[in-house]
C-alpha positions in Angstrom: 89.6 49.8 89.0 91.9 52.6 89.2 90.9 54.2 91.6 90.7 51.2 93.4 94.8 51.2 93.0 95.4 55.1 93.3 93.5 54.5 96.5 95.8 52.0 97.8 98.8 54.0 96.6 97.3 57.2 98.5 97.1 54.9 102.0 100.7 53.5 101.6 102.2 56.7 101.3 100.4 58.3 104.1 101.6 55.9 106.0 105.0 55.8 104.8 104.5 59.5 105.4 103.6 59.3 109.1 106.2 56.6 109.9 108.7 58.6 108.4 107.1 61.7 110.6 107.7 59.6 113.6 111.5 58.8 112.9 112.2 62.3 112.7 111.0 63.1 115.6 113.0 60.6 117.0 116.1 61.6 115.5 115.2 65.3 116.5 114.8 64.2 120.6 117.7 62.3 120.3 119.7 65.3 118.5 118.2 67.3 121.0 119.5 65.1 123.8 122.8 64.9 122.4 123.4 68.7 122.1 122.7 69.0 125.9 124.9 66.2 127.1 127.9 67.9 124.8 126.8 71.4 126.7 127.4 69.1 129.5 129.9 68.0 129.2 131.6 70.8 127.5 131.1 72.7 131.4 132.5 70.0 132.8 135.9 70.1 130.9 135.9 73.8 131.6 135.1 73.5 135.7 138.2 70.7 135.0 140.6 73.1 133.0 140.1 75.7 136.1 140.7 73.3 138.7 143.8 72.5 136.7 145.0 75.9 136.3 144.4 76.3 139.9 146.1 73.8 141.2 149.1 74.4 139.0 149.5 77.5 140.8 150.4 76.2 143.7 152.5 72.9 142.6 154.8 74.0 140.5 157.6 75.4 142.1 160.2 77.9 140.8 163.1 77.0 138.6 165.4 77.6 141.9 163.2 76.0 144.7 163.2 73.0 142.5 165.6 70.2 144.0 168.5 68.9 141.6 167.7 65.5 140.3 169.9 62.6 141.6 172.7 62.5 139.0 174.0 65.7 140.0 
């Protein structure tokens, strides 16, 4: 009768053991997919940050071009 019951124990943890398997390697994908939308992302923001310092260059005029403001 015991091995009856080690048996049983044996089969639930295998599968506890393979659904376990499966949820990490879920979690890893969706890691996985996470790291390469921050990568993504992270590009983005840098494309952004030198179209911003590129356009600066050409807004921003110098202290003496600049017009006074009204109250003057």
């Amino acid at each position: 009768m015991t091995s009856g019951v080690d048996e049983m124990r044996v089969i639930e943890l295998e599968t506890r053991l393979t659904y376990q398997e499966a949820a990490m390697q879920e979690l890893s994908d969706a890691l996985a997919h996470q790291q390469k939308v921050i990568d993504r992302l992270g590009a983005e923001l840098d494309a952004l940050r030198q179209q911003v310092r590129a356009q600066a260059q050409f807004n921003i005029a110098s202290s003496s071009e600049e017009t006074p403001p009204p109250h003057y």
